[in-house]
C-alpha positions in Angstrom: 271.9 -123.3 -52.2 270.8 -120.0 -53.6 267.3 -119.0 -53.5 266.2 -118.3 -57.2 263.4 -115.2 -57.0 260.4 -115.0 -58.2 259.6 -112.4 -61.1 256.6 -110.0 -60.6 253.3 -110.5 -62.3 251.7 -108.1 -64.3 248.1 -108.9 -65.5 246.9 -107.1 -69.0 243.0 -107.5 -68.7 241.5 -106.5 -72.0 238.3 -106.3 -73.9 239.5 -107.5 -77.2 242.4 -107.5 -80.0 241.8 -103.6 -80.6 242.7 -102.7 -77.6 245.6 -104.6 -77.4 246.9 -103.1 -80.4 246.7 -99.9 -78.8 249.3 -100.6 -76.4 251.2 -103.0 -78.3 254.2 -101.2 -80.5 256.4 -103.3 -82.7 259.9 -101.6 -82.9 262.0 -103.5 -85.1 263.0 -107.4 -84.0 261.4 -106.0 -80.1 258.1 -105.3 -78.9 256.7 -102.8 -76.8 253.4 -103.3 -74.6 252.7 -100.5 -71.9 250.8 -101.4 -69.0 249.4 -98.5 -67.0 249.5 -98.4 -63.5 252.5 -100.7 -62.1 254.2 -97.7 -61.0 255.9 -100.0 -58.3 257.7 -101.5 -60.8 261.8 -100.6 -61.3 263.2 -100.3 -64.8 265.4 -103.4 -65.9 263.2 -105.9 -63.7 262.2 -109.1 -65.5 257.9 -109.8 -64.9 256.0 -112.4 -66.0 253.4 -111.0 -67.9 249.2 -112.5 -68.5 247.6 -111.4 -71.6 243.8 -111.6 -70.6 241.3 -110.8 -73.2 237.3 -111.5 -72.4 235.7 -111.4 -75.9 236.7 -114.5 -77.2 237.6 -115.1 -74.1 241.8 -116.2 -73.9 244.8 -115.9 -71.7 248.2 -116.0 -73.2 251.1 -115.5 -70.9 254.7 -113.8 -71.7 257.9 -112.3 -70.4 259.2 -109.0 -70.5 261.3 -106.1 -68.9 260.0 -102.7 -67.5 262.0 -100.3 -69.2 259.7 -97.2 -67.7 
């Protein structure tokens, strides 16, 4: 039986939807969202990714690939 892994988390903590927008970049039918500091990282990993945002208060979560 083969071991399926787990993909790495990355938490987005944000103030609200302006700032979001400043590190979200639509680029055609993709997205972009860069996330300082997970230098750790390896380009062409899969991460599950939390969307935190504290005024209105809201979590959405996502999927993605480091491509930095």
């Amino acid at each position: 039986m083969k071991a399926e892994r787990t993909k790495p988390s990355v938490l987005v903590a944000l103030r609200e939807r302006e700032s979001f927008l400043r590190h979200f970049k639509r680029q055609g039918d993709r997205a972009t969202l860069f996330v300082p500091g997970y230098a750790h990282l390896v380009s062409g990993c899969d991460v599950e990714i939390e969307i935190a945002f504290s005024e209105p208060p809201m979590t959405f979560a996502s999927r993605g690939v480091v491509r930095w």
